[in-house]
Each structure stands twice: as C-alpha cells, then as structure tokens.
C-alpha positions in Angstrom: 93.0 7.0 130.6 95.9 5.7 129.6 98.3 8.5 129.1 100.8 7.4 131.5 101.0 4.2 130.2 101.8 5.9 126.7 104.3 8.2 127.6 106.8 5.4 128.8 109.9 5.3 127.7 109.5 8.9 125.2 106.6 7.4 123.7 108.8 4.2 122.3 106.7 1.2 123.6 104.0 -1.2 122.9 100.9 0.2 123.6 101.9 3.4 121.5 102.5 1.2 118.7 99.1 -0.4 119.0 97.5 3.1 119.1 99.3 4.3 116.2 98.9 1.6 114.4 94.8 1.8 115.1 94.9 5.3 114.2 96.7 4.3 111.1 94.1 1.5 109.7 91.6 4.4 109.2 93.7 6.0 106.6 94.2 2.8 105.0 90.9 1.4 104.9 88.7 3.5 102.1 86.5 5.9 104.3 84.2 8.5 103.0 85.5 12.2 103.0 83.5 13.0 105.8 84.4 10.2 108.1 88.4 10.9 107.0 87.8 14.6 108.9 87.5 12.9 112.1 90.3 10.8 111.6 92.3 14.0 110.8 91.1 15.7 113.7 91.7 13.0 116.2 95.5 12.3 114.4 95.8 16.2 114.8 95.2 15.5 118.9 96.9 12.4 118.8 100.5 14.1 117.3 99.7 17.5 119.8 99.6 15.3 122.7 102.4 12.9 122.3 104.9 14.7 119.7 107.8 12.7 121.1 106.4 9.6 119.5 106.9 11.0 116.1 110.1 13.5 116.7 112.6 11.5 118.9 113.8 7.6 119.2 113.4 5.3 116.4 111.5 7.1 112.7 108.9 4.5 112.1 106.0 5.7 113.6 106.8 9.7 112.1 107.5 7.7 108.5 104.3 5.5 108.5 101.9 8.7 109.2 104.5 10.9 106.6 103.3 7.8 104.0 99.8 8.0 104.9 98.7 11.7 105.3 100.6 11.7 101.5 98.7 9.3 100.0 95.3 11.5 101.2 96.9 14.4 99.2 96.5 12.9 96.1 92.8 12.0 97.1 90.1 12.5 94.5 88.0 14.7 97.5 89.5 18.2 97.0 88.3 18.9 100.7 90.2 15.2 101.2 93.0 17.4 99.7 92.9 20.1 102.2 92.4 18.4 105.2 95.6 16.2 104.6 97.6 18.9 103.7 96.7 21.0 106.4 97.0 18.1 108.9 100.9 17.9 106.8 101.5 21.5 107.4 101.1 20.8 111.1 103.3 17.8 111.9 105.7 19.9 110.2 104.7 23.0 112.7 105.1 20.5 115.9 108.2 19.5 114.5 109.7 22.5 114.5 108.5 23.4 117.7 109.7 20.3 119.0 113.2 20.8 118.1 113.0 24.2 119.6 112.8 26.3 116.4 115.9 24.8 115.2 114.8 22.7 112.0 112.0 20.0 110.6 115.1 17.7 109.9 112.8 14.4 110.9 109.7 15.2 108.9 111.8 16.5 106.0 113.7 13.2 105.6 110.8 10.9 106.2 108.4 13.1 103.6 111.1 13.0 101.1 111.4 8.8 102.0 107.7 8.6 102.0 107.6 10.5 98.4 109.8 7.8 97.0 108.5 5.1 98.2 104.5 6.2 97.0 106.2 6.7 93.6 107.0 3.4 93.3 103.4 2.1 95.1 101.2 4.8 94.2 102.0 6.6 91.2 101.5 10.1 92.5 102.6 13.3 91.1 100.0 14.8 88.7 98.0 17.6 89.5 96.2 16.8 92.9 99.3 16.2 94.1 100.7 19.4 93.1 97.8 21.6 94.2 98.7 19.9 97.5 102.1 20.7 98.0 100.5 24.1 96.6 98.5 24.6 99.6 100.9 23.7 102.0 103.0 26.2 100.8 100.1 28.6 101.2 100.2 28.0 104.7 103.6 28.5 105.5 102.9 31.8 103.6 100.2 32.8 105.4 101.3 31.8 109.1 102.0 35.1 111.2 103.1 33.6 113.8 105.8 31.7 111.8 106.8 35.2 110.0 110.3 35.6 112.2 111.7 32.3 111.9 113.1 29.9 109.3 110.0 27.8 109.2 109.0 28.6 106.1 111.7 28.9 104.2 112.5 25.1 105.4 108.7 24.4 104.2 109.0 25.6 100.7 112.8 24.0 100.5 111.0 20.6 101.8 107.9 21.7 99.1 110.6 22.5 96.5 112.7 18.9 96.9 109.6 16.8 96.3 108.6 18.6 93.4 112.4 18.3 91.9 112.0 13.9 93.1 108.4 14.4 91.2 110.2 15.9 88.0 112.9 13.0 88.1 110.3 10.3 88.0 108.5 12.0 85.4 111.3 11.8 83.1 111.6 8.0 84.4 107.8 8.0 83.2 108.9 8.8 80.1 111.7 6.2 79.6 109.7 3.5 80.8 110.0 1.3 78.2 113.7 1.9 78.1 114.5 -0.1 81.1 118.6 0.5 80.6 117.4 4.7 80.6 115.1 4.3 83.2 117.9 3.0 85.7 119.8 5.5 84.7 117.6 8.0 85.7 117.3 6.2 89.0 120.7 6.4 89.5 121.2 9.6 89.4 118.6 10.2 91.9 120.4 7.4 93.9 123.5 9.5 93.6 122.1 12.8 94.5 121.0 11.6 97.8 124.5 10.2 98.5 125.3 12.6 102.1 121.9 11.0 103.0 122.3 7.4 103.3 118.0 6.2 104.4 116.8 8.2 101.1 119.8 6.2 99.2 118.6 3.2 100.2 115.2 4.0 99.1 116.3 4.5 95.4 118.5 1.7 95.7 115.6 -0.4 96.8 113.3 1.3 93.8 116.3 0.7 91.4 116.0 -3.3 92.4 112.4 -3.7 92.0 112.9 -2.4 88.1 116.0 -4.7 87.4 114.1 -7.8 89.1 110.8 -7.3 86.9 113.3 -6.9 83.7 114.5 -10.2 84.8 118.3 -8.9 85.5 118.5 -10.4 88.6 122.4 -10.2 89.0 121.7 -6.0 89.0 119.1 -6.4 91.2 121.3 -8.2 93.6 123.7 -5.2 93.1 121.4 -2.7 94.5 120.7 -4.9 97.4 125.1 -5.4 97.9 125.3 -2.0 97.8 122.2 -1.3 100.4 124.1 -3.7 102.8 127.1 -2.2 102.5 125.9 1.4 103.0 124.2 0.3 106.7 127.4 -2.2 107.2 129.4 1.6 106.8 126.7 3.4 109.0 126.9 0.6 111.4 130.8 0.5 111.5 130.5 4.8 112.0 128.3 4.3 115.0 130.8 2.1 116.8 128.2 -1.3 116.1 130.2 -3.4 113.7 133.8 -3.8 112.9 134.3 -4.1 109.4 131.7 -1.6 107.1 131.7 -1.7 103.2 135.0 -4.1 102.9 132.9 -6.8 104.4 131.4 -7.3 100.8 134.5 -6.9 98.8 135.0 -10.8 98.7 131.4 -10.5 97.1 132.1 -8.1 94.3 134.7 -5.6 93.6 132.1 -3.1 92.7 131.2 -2.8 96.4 133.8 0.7 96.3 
C-alpha cells in the first residue's frame, strides 16, 4: 500500500525508517525459533523489494540489520543458525547484484563493523559462530549461478576477515586481566584497519571502553581525540571543514 511512499528519496526517509526499525524490534525482542522464520522471511522480502535502502545513501539501516542477523548466528537454535546465515548469504547476494557484479563493498564493511561492535556487546566467537560463518561459506560454494563471477571469492575473503578479527579478540580473551596487553592487542587491530577509517573508529571506540573501566580516563580521552581527529581529516577530504587533524594539536601533541 505504501510502496510509493517508501521508495522516496532512494529509500532515505521517514517512513522507511519506521518500517525498518519495526522489522528490526523482532530480532531484538526474544522470539521462539519458529516465529524468528517469519521474521526472516518477511526481512528476506523486505531487502528484495527495497535494496536501495540498505546499498546506497547513508549505512545505518544496512549496519543495524548486519548487527542483527549476526547476533541470530550465534543463536542457541541450530535451525536459528541456518536461517540467519542464509538470510546473511543473501543481503550479501543483493548486494552484489546491486552494484552490478562489481563488489559487496557496503555489507563487507558494515559485517566487519558489526563483528566488532558484538565483540565488545555480545561476546561471540565460539563455535556456533563459527559453524555459521561455516555455512555461509557453504553457500557461496554451492551457488551455480554465482560460479563465473567474483562473488565468492569476496564471500570467503569477507568469511576469512571476521574469523582473523575473531582470532585477535581471542588473544585479547586471553590477556584480559592484563589490561596494558589487552590494549595492546587492540591497537594493533586499530592499526590494521588504518586505510579504513569507520572500522578504526570502531576499535578506537572498543579501545576507550577498556581504558575507562581500568579507570585511565586520560587514555580513554585519547581514543576519543583521536576518533575526532580521524572524521575532522575525513571531513576536511570531502571539502566539509577546513582544518582536519591540526584542529586538535593545541589539545595534545599526540594527535599526529
């Protein structure tokens, strides 16, 4: 009834939010297994029917559902499981088909942001997890149609990265009474993402939450300097503000 309405403006408007964000309360409201397969279903027609809400414009909507659908893969319910990684395995699909066979650039950087955030929320990472990425990796095996173009081999990269994130936190796991190692750790990770500024900012972000329950609030504040300064740079490299990182060198030093 309302499809008009919805499509305004690429799918970037108010009523689409509202939608979304009603399609979004099932997944984070505890539902039985068998009421979460309709919710798959209907998100599966919901992202076939309007992919530009998720694939062009702003990120938010295609990063919220990324968060979701992940947090159903490391559901207790192995058919819970299935169905979220299948319903995964297609966003990527419509992705790719959105941007004309060219690459799953969006979903790959908002999984990726999504995986770091639930590590810090959720915990995930042990073996329904895995199995997860497992069958999604199946799929992209097992998809004929997909057999002639780089699809898959940009699924089992995307598959390939998470698991590498996953392997850094468990070694953070480990140090987690260290809190000097465990920043380390998350550091490193911070600095591996450096060409890509949103997952930066996500570390940077995790890397703060760990100083300010350690009580070193003066590191914490230097995550947050240098998550300003990396948007003030983005910012000054789109043309929006004049000044970029230097802007915070009366601040600290540390800010290069």
């Amino acid at each position: 009834t309302f499809q008009r309405q919805l499509q305004q403006s690429d799918c970037q408007n108010v009523l689409m939010r509202k939608v979304f964000d009603t399609h979004m309360l099932f997944l984070q409201i505890n539902q039985s297994a068998a009421a979460l397969k309709h919710v798959f279903a209907a998100l599966r027609l919901f992202v076939g029917k309007f992919p530009s809400a998720f694939f062009q414009g702003q990120a938010d909507l295609c990063g919220s559902l990324c968060y979701e659908i992940l947090k159903c893969c490391n559901h207790r319910s192995r058919s819970t499981q299935t169905e979220a990684s299948a319903l995964l395995y297609f966003f990527m699909r419509k992705n790719f088909e959105f941007n004309k066979q060219k690459s799953i650039v969006r979903s790959h950087l908002q999984l990726i942001k999504a995986v770091s955030q639930l590590i810090a929320d959720a915990g995930i990472g042990g073996s329904r997890f895995q199995h997860s990425l497992a069958i999604i990796n199946n799929f992209a095996n097992g998809d004929k149609q997909m057999k002639n173009v780089n699809f898959p081999a940009e699924v089992k990269d995307l598959t390939k990265r998470i698991r590498t994130v996953l392997m850094a936190t468990a070694q953070m796991k480990e140090h987690e009474k260290d809190p000097e190692m465990l920043v380390d750790l998350q550091y490193s990770l911070a600095n591996s993402y450096a060409s890509t500024p949103e997952l930066r900012r996500t570390w940077l972000e995790s890397m703060a939450k760990i100083h300010a329950r350690n009580g070193d609030l003066s590191e914490a504040a230097m995550c947050y300097i240098h998550i300003a300064a990396l948007i003030a740079e983005y910012l000054k490299r789109k043309g929006l503000f004049s000044m970029g990182w230097p802007a915070f060198l009366s601040i600290t030093p540390n800010i290069k």
